[in-house]
N, C-alpha and C positions, 0 to 999 in steps of 0.2 A: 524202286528200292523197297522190300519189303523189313517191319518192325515188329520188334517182340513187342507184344504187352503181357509183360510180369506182376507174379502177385509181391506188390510192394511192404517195405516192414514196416510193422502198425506197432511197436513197441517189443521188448526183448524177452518179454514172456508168451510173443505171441508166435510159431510156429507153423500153422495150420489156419487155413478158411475154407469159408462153403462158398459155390459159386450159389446165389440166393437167385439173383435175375437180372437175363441178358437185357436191358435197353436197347438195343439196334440187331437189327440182323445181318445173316451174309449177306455184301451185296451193297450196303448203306453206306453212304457218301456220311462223317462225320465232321467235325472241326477241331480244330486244337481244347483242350480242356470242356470239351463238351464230354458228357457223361456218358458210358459204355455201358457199363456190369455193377451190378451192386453185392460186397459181398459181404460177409458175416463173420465175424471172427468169432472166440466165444468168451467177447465180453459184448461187443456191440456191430451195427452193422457201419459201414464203407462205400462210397461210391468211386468207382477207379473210371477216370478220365481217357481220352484218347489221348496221344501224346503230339499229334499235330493235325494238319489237313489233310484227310486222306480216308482210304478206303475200307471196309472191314473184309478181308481177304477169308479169314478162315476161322471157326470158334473152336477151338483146342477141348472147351473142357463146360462140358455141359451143365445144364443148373442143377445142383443138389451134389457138386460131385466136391470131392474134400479136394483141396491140392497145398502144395507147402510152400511156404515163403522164399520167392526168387522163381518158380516156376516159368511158365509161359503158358497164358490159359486161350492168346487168338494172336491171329497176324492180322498187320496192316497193310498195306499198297500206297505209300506215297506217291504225291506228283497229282493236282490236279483234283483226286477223290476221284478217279474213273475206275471201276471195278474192272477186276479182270474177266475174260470169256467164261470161264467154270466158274465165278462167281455168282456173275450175273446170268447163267443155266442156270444152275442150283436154286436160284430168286424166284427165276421164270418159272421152273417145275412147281417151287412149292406154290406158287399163286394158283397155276395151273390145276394144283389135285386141292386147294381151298375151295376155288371156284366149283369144282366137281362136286365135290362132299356138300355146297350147299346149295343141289340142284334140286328141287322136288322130287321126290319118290312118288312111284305111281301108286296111284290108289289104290289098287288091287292087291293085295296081300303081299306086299313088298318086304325084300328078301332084308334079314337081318344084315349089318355090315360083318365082313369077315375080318378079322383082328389081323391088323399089322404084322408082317415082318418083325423079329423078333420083339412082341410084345409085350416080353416078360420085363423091357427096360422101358416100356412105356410110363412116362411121370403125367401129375394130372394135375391141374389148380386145385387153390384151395375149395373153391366152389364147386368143381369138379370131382371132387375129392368126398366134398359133402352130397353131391347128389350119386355118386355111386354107393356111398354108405345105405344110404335109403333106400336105395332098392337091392341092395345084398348083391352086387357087382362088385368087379373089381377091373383095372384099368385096361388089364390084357382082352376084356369084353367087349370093347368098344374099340372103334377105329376114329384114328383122333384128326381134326382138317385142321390140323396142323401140328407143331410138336409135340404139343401137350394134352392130355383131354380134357376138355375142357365142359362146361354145365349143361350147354346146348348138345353136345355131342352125345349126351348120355340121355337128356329128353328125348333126342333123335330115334335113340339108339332100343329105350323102352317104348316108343309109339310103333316102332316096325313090330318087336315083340307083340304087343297089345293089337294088332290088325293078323297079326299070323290066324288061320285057320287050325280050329279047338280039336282035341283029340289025343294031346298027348299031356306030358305035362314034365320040367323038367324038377331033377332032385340035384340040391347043392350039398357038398360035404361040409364041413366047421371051417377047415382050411381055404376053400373057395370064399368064405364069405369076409375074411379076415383080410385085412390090410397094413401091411409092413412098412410103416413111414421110416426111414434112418432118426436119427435124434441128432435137432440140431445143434451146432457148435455151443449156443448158449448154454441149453439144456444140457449139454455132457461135463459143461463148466460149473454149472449150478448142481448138482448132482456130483462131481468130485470134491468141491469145495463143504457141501454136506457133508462125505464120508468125513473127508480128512477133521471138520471141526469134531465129529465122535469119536473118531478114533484116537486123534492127539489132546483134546484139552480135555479138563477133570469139567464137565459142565454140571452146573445145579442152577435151578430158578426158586425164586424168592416174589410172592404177591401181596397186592396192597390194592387198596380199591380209591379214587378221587371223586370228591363231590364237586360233578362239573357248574357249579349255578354263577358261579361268579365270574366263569370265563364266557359262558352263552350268556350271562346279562352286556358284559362288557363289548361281545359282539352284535345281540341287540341295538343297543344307544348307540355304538360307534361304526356295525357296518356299514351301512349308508355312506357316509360321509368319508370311509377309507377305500372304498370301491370306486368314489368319485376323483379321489384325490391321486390314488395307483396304480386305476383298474386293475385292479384284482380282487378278491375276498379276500376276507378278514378270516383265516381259516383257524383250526387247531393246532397246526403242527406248527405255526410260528411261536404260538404259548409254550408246547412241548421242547419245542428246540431251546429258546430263552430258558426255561427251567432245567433242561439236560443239561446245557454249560456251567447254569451254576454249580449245578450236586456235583458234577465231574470236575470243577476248580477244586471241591471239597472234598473231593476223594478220585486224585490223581491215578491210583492203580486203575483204575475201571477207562484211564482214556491211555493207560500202556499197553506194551506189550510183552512178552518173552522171547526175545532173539539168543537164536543158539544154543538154544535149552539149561546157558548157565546166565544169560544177563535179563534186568528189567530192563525198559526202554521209555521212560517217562516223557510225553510231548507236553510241550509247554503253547500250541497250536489245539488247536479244536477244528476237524475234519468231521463234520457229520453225516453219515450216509441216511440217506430217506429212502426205500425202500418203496419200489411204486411199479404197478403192474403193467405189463405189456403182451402183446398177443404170443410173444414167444415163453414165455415167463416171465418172473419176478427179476427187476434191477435193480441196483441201489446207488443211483448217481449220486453224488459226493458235494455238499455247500462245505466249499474250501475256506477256512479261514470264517466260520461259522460266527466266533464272537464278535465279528466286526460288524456281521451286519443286521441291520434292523428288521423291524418287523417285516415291514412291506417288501425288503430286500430280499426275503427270504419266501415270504408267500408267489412272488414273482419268480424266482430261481425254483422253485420247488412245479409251478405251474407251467415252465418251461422246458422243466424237465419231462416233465408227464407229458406232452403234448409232442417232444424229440423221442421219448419210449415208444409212444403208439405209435409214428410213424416208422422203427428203427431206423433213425438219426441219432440218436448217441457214439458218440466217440470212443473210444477206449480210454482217454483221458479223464473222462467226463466217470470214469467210474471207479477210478485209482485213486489209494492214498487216503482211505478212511480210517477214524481212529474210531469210531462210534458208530452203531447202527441206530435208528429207529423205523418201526416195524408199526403200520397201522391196518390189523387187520379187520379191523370193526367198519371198515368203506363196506368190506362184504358181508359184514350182518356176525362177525363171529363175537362170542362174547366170555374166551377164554381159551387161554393156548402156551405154549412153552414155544416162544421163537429159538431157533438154533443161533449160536456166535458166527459171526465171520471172521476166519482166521484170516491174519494172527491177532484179530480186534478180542478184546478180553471181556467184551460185554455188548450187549442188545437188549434193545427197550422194546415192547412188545404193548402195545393199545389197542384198545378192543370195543366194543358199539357200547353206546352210551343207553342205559336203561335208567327207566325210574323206579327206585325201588324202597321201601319203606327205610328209615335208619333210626338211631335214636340221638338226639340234639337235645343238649342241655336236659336230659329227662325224657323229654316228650319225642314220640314217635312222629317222626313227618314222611313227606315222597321227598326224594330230590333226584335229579337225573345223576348218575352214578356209572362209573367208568372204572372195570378192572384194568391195572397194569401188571405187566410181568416181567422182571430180569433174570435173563438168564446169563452167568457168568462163569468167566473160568474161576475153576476154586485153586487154582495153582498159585495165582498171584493174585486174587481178592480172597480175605474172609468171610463167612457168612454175617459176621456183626459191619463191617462194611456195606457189602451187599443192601442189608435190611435200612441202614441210617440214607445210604445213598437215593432210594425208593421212598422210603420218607419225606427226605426232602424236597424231592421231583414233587411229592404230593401237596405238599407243605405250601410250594411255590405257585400252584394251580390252584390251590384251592384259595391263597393269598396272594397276588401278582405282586403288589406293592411293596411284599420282603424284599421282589431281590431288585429293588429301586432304591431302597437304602443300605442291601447288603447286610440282611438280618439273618 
């Protein structure tokens, strides 16, 4: 009895996936809920399951290729997990022309490989991807032992070149040397969700600078002993987060919205988004219910997040439903910027590498290590005298943890 496997719905704004990568081949005996395809939506990525014990029959819809919610991307062959006769050919062959491809070549001026059958649909690893950039190839140059071409195949592939006998010499055009990646689902999501916050909200940014000494003293004396006790570090963004809730208790429009373009939408909830880097782009998974939790609850959720980004493990869930952004782009040495809003969020916090820089205290010029911040807000539903008191007070809170322990 042969089985659909369909791209399942991952939530009601999501339509479209990328096939990112097949797990099993044709031919592969699998299990029930054992993992087949991983695919990518463009909020996060997915791993789809086989649906019982049995065989992978045929893959419909190759990796990189888009397909819509409900499709059919491969068949199964229940009963047993015994592949069918054209299956398990197809298996045979390709083992058959691996084995080939990774036969020595003879020493003697061994013939370059001739590219694939139509190799213009040839796709390559990332590594492979990077080793054809290097040498100013491109995927249709190389013939790949196996689907994809892959880093070996292209060392292969420039060592036959490099033994050819000298005498000629070949010329690349611009367009040979260039490589055409599609853009993945994320990337088309993060780049709409860009336009749409310029072109719909009135955005303006408002800066202020924090004198970080009292939050790296307070990590000083107390890391140690909060690494022991939560493993995890005692980081920044828990200070950041604790001070973001208060200013935003204190000026409610910055954690609204504008729905319908005639009403406010005031949350009486705090959704934080943290905003943390991935090989695909920038995500910003979501501490739901941000006020409730404590320090260590949040340096833990925020390090769990980053560790499910790098691997793309994030949910779709895992990234809905923020009322607040923050933005730390000082991890990467920047030290001043205008973050954009997340629609329909009305505001974003933007932080930036910590320098020491002279300042004047009480009269006298001192160092202190020193932190610009930046928001940038809708001006539709926040004023610029909000905006500026709101940043203030994030400062105010940092620079004095203790305020908002008695709620000063």
């Amino acid at each position: 009895m042969t089985i659909e496997l369909k791209v399942p719905e991952s939530g009601e704004s999501i339509q479209e996936v990328q096939i990112l990568k097949w797990l099993k081949s044709e031919g592969d005996d699998v299990q029930e809920d054992e993992d087949v395809v991983e695919l990518e939506t463009d909020k996060a990525s997915m791993d789809l399951a086989a649906p019982a014990n049995c065989t992978l029959q045929k893959i419909l819809k190759q990796e990189g290729e888009i397909v819509s919610v409900g499709e059919v991307i491969a068949l199964f062959e229940e009963g047993g997990g015994k592949a069918k006769p054209a299956a398990k050919a197809a298996k045979a062959e390709k083992n058959d022309k691996k084995k080939k491809a990774e036969e020595p070549k003879a020493a003697a001026a061994p013939a370059a490989p001739a590219p694939a059958a139509g190799s213009g649909d040839i796709q390559a690893t990332p590594s492979g991807r990077r080793e054809l950039l290097k040498h100013g190839l491109s995927a249709s140059d190389v013939a790949p032992s196996g689907k994809t071409v892959r880093r070996e195949d292209v060392e292969k592939y420039v060592q036959s070149i490099a033994s050819r006998p000298t005498g000629g010499s070949e010329t690349r055009s611009e367009s040979e040397m260039e490589e055409v990646v599609p853009m993945s689902l994320i990337r088309r999501r993060i780049a709409s969700k860009l336009v749409e916050a310029q072109q719909k909200a009135a955005l303006l940014t408002t800066f202020n600078q924090v004198d970080m000494s009292y939050v790296m003293d307070l990590r000083k004396r107390h890391g140690e002993s909060f690494q022991k006790r939560y493993g995890v570090k005692l980081g920044f963004m828990s200070f950041f987060t604790k001070a973001l809730i208060d200013a935003l208790k204190a000026h409610p429009e910055l954690n609204a919205e504008i729905r319908d373009e005639t009403n406010i939408v005031y949350r009486n909830y705090f959704h934080i988004g943290i905003a943390v880097g991935s090989g695909k782009g920038l995500v910003v998974p979501v501490l739901k219910f941000a006020e409730r939790m404590s320090f260590a609850e949040i340096e833990q959720a925020i390090q769990e997040f980053a560790g499910r980004a790098k691997n793309s493990q994030l949910k779709p869930e895992d990234l809905a439903g923020g009322t607040f952004t923050v933005s730390n782009g000082g991890v990467y040495g920047s030290m001043l910027s205008t973050p954009i809003v997340n629609p329909p969020q009305s505001g974003v916090l933007g932080m930036h590498a910590i320098e020491e820089r002279p300042v004047a205290v009480n009269g006298q010029v001192v160092i202190r290590p020193m932190m610009y911040l930046a928001l940038t807000y809708d001006h539709r539903i926040v004023d610029g005298r909000e905006a500026v008191t709101f940043l203030k007070r994030i400062k105010e809170a940092i620079e004095e943890p203790s305020r908002m322990l008695i709620e000063a």
